[in-house]
C-alpha positions in Angstrom: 14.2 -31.5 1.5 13.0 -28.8 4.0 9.3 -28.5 4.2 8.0 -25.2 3.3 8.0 -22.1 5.1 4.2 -21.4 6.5 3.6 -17.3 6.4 6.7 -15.2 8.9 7.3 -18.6 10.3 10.8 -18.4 9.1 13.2 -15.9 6.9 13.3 -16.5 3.5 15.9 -14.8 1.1 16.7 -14.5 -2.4 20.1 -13.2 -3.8 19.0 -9.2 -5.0 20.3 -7.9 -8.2 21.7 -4.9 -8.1 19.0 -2.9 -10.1 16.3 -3.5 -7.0 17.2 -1.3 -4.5 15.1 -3.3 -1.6 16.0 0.2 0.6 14.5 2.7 -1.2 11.8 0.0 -2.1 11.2 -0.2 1.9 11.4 3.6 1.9 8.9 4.1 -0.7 6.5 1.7 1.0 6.8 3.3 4.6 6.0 6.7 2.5 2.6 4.8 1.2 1.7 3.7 4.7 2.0 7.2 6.6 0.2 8.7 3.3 -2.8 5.9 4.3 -2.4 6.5 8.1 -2.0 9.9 8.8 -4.4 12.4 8.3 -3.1 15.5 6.0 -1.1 18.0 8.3 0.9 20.9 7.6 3.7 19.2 8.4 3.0 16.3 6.3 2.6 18.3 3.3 5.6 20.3 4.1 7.5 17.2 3.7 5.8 16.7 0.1 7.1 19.7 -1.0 10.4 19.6 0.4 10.9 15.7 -0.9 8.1 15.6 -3.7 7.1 12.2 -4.8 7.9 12.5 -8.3 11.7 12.4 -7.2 12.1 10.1 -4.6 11.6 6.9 -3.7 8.1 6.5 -5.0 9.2 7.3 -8.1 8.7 4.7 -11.0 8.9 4.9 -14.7 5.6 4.1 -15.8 3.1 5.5 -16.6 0.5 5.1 -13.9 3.1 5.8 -11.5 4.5 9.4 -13.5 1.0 10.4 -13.6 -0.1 10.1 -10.4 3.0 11.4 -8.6 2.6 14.5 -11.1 -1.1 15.1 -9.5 0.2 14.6 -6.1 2.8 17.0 -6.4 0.8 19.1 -8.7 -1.3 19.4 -5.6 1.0 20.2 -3.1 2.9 22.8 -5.1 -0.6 24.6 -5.4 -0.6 25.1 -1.4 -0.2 28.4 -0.2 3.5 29.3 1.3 2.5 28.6 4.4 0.3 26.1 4.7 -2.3 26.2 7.6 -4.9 23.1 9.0 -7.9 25.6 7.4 -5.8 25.2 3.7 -5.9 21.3 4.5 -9.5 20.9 5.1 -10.7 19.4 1.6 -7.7 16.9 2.0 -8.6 16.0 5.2 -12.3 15.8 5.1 -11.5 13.4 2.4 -8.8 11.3 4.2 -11.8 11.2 6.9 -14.0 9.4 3.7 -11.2 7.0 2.6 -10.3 6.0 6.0 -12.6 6.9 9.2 -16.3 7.4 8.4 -16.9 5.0 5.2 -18.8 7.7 3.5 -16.4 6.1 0.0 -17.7 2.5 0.4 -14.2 1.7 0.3 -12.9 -0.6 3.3 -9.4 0.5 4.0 -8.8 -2.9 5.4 -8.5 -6.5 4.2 -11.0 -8.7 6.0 -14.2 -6.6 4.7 -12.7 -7.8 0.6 -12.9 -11.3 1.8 -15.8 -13.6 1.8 -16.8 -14.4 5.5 -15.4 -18.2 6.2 -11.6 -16.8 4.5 -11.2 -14.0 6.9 -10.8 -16.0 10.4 -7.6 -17.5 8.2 -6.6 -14.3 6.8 -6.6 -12.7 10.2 -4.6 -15.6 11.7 -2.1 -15.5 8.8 -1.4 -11.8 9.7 -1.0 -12.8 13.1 1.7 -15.6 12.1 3.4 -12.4 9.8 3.9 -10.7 12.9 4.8 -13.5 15.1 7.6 -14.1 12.7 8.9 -10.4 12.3 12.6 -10.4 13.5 13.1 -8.6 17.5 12.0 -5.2 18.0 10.4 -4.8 14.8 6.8 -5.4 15.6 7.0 -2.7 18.0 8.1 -0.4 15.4 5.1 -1.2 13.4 2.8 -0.2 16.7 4.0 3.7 16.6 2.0 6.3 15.4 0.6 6.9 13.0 0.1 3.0 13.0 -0.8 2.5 16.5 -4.7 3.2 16.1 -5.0 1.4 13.2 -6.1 -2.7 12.7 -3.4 -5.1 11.7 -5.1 -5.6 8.4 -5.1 -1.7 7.6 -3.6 -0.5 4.3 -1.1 1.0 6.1 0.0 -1.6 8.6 0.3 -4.0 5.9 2.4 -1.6 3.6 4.4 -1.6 6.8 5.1 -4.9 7.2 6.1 -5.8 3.5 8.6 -3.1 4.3 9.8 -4.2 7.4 10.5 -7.9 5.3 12.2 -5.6 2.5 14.5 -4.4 5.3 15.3 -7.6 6.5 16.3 -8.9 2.7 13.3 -11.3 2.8 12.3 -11.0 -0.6 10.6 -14.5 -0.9 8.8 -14.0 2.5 7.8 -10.7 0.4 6.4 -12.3 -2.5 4.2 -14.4 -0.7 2.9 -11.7 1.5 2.0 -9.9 -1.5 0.2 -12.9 -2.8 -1.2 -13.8 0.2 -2.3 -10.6 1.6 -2.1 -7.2 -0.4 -2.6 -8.1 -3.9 -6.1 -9.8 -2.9 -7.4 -6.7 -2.0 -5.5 -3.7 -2.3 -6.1 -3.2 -5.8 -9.9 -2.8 -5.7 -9.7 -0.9 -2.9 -7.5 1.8 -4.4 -9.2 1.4 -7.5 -12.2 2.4 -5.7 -10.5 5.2 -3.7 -9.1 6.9 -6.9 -12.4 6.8 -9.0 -15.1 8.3 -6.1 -12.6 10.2 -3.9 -13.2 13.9 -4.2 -9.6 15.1 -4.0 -6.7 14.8 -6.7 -4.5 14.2 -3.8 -6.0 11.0 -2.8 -6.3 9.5 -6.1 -3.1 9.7 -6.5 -1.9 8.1 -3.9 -4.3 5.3 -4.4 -2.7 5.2 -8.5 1.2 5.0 -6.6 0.1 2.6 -4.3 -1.2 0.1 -6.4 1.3 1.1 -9.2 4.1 0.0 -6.9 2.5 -3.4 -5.2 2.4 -4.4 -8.8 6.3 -3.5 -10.1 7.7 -4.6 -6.5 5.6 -8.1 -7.1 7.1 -8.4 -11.0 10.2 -7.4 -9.9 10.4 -10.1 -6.8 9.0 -12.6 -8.5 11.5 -12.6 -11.1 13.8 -12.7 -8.7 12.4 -15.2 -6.1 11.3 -17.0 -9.6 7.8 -16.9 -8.3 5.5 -16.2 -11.2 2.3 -14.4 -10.5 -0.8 -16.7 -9.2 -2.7 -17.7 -12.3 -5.9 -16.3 -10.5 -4.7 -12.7 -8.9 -6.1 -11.0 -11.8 -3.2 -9.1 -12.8 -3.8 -9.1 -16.4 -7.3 -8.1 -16.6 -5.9 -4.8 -13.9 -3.4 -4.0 -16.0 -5.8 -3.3 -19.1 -8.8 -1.7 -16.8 -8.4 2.7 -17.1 -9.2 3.8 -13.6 -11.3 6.5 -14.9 -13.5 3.8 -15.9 -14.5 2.5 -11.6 -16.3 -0.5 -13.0 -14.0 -3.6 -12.3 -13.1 -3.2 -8.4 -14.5 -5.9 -6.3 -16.6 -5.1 -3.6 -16.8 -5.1 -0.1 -18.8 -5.0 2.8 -18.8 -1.5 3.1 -20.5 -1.3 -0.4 -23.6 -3.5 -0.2 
């Protein structure tokens, strides 16, 4: 028996039926990750309306998902024609809250969820994620709009469960979820869509944890890797976000 596979030492695969599209999965989450990295631009937002979320590849039948790609495209439809940086300054003083100044109390990275002595192993893991990426592909995950960012950023790490979609390494997938997003990404957008000023945002906070959760069912089915008895899953599923009394804290919320 070969021993197991320690985290992007090694590919892992799973045969993929044919109703998960792992493409337009990957697709979805690169959306999500320039959404988290990029600050709200014309030309962003341009793209929203052109491609709006509702009917493309973020787009999942359920509930939480419907709703919040409604708001975010609800949102952009209520730009003027042409939109202009001075049209984009509520969105953007708040993507400065979420992401840049802490003014939400909302870390938009991993290590701050963690208590202190699991984050030198959480940051090492990441490392070994990368290590492990096939050629040329961690150099695609250090162009802008990821370049500024920390490896454990939201963003970079939607990036790099994409990059394993891409590659067909759904178990690799599963336990990258389990081992790194699902720990923390849930509060944190939970968080994000209860105190952030803008409709925008919480939407994309609902989508992104609304799709780490299907794409986790979904593999795990697949992979036939059930969920972690202790990630919580149940108790998220039943919480209302209107309600921003579950989430976890972190550091940046003393």
């Amino acid at each position: 028996m070969s021993p197991p596979v320690r985290d992007g030492s090694g590919i892992a695969r799973a045969p993929v039926p044919n109703d998960l599209d792992l493409a337009a999965s990957a697709q979805g989450l690169r959306l999500l990750a320039r959404l988290h990295a990029e600050e709200p631009t014309p030309a962003l937002l341009e793209s929203l309306r052109n491609a709006p979320v509702g009917r493309g590849p973020l787009a999942l039948d359920r509930d939480d998902a419907l709703q919040a790609a409604a708001l975010v495209d609800e949102v952009v439809s209520d730009l003027p024609e042409r939109i202009t940086r001075r049209s984009l300054a509520p969105l953007a003083a708040d993507f400065a809250a979420i992401h840049r100044s802490g003014e939400l109390r909302a870390c938009p990275t991993e290590g701050p969820w963690l208590d202190e002595e699991m984050r030198a192993d959480a940051a090492a893991s990441l490392l070994r994620w990368r290590n492990g990426l096939e050629t040329g592909v961690e150099a695609e995950l250090r162009r802008p709009p990821l370049d500024r960012l920390a490896d454990d950023h939201i963003a970079a790490e939607l990036a790099l469960l994409a990059a394993l979609l891409d590659h067909g390494r759904t178990l690799d997938a599963v336990r990258f979820l389990d081992r790194h997003l699902l720990r923390w990404a849930p509060d944190f957008c939970s968080k994000v869509a209860t105190r952030c000023r803008e409709p925008f945002f919480a939407g994309i906070a609902i989508l992104t944890n609304a799709h780490l959760d299907d794409l986790r069912d979904r593999l795990g089915e697949l992979c036939g890797l059930p969920r972690p008895d202790d990630d919580g899953s149940d108790v998220r599923r039943r919480r209302r976000w209107t309600e921003g009394r579950f989430p976890r804290a972190c550091t940046c919320d003393p």
